[in-house]
N, C-alpha and C positions, 0 to 999 in steps of 0.2 A: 823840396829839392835843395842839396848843400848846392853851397858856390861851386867849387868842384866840380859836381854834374852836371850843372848848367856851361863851365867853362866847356868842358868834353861835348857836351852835346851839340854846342855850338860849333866846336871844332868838327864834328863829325859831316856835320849841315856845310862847313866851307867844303871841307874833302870832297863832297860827293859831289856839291855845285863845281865846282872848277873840274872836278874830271868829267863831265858832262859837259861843260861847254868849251874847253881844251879840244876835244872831239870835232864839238858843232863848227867851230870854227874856224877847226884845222881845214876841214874838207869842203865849208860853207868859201874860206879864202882860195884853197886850192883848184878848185870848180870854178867860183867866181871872180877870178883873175886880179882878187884884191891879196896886195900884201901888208895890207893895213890888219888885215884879219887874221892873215897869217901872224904878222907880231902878235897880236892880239893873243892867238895861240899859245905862242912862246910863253907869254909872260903867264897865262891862265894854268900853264906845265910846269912853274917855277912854283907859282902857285901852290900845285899837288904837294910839292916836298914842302914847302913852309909852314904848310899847314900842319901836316907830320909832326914835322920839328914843332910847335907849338902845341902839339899832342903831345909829345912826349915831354916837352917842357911843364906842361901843367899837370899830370901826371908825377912829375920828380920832382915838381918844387913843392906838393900838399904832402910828399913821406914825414911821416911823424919825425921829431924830433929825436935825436941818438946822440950817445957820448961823443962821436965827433964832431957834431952840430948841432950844439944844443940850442939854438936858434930855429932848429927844423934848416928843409933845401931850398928856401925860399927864391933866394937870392941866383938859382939856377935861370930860373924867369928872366929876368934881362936879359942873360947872357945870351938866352934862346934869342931872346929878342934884335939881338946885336949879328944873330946868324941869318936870321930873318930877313934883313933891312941888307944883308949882303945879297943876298938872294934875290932883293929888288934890283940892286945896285947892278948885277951880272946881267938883271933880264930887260933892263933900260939899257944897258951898253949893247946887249945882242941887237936888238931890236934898231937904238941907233945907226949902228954900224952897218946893217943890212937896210934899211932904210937910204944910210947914203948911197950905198951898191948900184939899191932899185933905182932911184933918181938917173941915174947916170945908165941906164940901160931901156933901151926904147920896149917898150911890152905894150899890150892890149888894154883896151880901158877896161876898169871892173863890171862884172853885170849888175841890173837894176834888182834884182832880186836882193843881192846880198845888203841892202838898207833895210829892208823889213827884217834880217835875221838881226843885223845891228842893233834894228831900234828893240827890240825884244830883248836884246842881252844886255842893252842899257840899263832897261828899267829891271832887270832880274838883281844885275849886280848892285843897283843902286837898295834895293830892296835888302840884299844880303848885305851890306854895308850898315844899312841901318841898324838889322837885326842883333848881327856881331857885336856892334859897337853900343848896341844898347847892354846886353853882356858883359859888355866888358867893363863898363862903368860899373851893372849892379856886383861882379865877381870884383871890381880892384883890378884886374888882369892885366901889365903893361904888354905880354907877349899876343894877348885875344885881340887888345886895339890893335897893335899891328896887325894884325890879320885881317882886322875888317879895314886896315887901311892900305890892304892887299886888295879889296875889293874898290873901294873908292876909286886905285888907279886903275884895276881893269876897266872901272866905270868910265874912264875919263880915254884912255886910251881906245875904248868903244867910241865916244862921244868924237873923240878927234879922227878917227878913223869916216864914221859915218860925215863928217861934214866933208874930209877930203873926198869920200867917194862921190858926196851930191854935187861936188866943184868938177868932178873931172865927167861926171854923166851931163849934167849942167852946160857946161862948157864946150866937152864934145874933142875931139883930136888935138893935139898939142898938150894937154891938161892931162894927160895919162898918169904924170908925176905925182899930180894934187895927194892923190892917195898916199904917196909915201912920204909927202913932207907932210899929212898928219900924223902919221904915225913916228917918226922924229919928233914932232913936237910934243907927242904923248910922252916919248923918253924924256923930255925934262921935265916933265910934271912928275911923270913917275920921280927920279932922282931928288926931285924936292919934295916929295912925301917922304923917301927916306930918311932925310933929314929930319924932316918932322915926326916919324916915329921911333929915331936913334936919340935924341935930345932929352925926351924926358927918362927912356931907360938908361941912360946916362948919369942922368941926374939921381934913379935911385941908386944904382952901385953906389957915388959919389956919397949917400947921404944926406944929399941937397934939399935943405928946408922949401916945403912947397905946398904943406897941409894947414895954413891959418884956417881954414873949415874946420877942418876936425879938430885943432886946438883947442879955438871957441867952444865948442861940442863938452869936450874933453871937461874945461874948466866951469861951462854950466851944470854938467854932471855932478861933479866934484862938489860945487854951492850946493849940494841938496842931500850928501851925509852929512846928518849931524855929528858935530863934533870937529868938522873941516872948516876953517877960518876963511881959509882965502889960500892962492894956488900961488907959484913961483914959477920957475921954472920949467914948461913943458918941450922936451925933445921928443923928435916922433921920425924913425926909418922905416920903409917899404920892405919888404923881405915878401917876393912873389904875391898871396893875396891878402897878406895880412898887415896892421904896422903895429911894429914896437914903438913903446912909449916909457919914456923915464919922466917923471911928473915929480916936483918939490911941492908938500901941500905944509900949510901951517896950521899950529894945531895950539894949545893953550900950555904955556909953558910949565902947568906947575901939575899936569896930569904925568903919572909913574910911565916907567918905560913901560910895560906890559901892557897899558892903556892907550901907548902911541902905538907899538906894535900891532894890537888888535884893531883900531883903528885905518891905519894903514891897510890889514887886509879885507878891511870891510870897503874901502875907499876901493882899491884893488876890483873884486869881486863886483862891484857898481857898475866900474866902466866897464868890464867884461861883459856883462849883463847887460847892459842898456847900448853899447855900440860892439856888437858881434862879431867884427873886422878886426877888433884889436887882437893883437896876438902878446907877446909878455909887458906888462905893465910892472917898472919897478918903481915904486913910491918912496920918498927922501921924505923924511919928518924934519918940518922946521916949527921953533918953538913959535912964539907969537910975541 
């Protein structure tokens, strides 16, 4: 299975989980006089589009390469990413916002039921977090992490939700609130994942050196065509799941140009081969 499929497939896996429990929770809060589960909702609905949007970003950013991007649409991948991370930012401000509302309005405590639905949408989404994000590590994917780190905050937003409601069943009359000052507080966690998922797709638009892994990688490969001295200069940019890589390799100064050229594409043709991820590799011949 390409990366590709595995992105999509993963994405299809968020889609169907969040509209599924967008549902359970809508009506599980609405019944159960929690508006912790209602935000819960909200954010699990913001969810549905994001994940869209990250479908359709991984989708446009693997189109082959064309005369007007000859780089491929890589670089579309952030961008999704950066729509993404609004779409956090909109469903933490709703959620805040209405959260202060509830506070300041006297209602019913939640019922005991709606924790056992909690504690199951905990462990569901903590489950899809995992699953996402392991994904997205093995595709490269910075718009897939986002998405499983769309799950992380429903995870945590459940978690802050269930401890406000065990503080207001707990407690008993006067504590009707508890519930919705967890669910405020889930809105800052949420806002501060966003941050944490806008920083590094930041850094690849920006070009921000950030792969000494694969460098290392890059220049062990390179030791092991013959006829390759020693390396120079390795630059390396993100473009959706792939990186480019401009590599200065040294080679023996008194070999003909035609020697250094075939060389170079034999060096070329290594790293393609042996790290899969790479997308164009341009190779600078330095004498020795």
């Amino acid at each position: 299975m390409s990366n590709e499929e595995k992105a999509i497939k993963a994405t299809y896996f968020s889609i169907i989980g969040n509209t599924s429990l967008a549902l359970i929770k809508g009506l599980a809060g609405f019944f159960g006089n929690s508006y912790a589960l209602v935000a819960d909702a909200i954010e699990s609905t913001t969810d549905i589009f994001a994940s869209l949007l990250v479908l359709f970003g991984i989708k446009y950013s693997n189109r082959p390469a064309d005369d007007n991007h000859p780089y491929g649409h890589g670089r579309a991948e952030p961008l999704i990413t950066f729509l993404v991370v609004g779409f956090l930012i909109t469903s933490a401000t709703i959620i805040g916002y209405e959260s202060i509302i509830n506070i300041q309005t006297p209602h019913e405590l939640p019922k005991s039921w709606t924790l056992y639905v909690l504690g199951a949408i905990i462990l569901w989404k903590e489950y899809s977090f995992r699953l996402v994000m392991k994904r997205s590590k093995e595709t490269n994917s910075s718009s897939l992490k986002a998405d499983a780190w769309h799950h992380r905050s429903d995870a945590l937003t459940s978690v802050a939700a269930f401890i406000g409601i065990s503080i207001a069943l707990f407690m008993g009359k006067g504590y009707e609130a508890a519930d919705d000052w967890a669910a405020l507080f889930a809105s800052v966690f949420i806002l501060y994942n966003s941050y944490l998922i806008f920083r590094p797709a930041l850094g690849e638009i920006m070009d921000e050196h950030l792969y000494d892994d694969l460098v290392e990688e890059i220049r062990e490969v390179s030791h092991q065509v013959d006829g390759i001295i020693d390396t120079e200069k390795c630059f390396i940019r993100k473009a959706g799941m792939k990186y480019h890589v401009d590599l200065h390799a040294r080679v023996k100064g008194s070999i003909t140009v035609k020697e250094g050229h075939d060389l170079s594409h034999l060096l070329k043709d290594t790293l393609r081969e042996k790290i899969p991820e790479l997308g164009h590799v341009l190779i600078h011949i330095e004498p020795d």
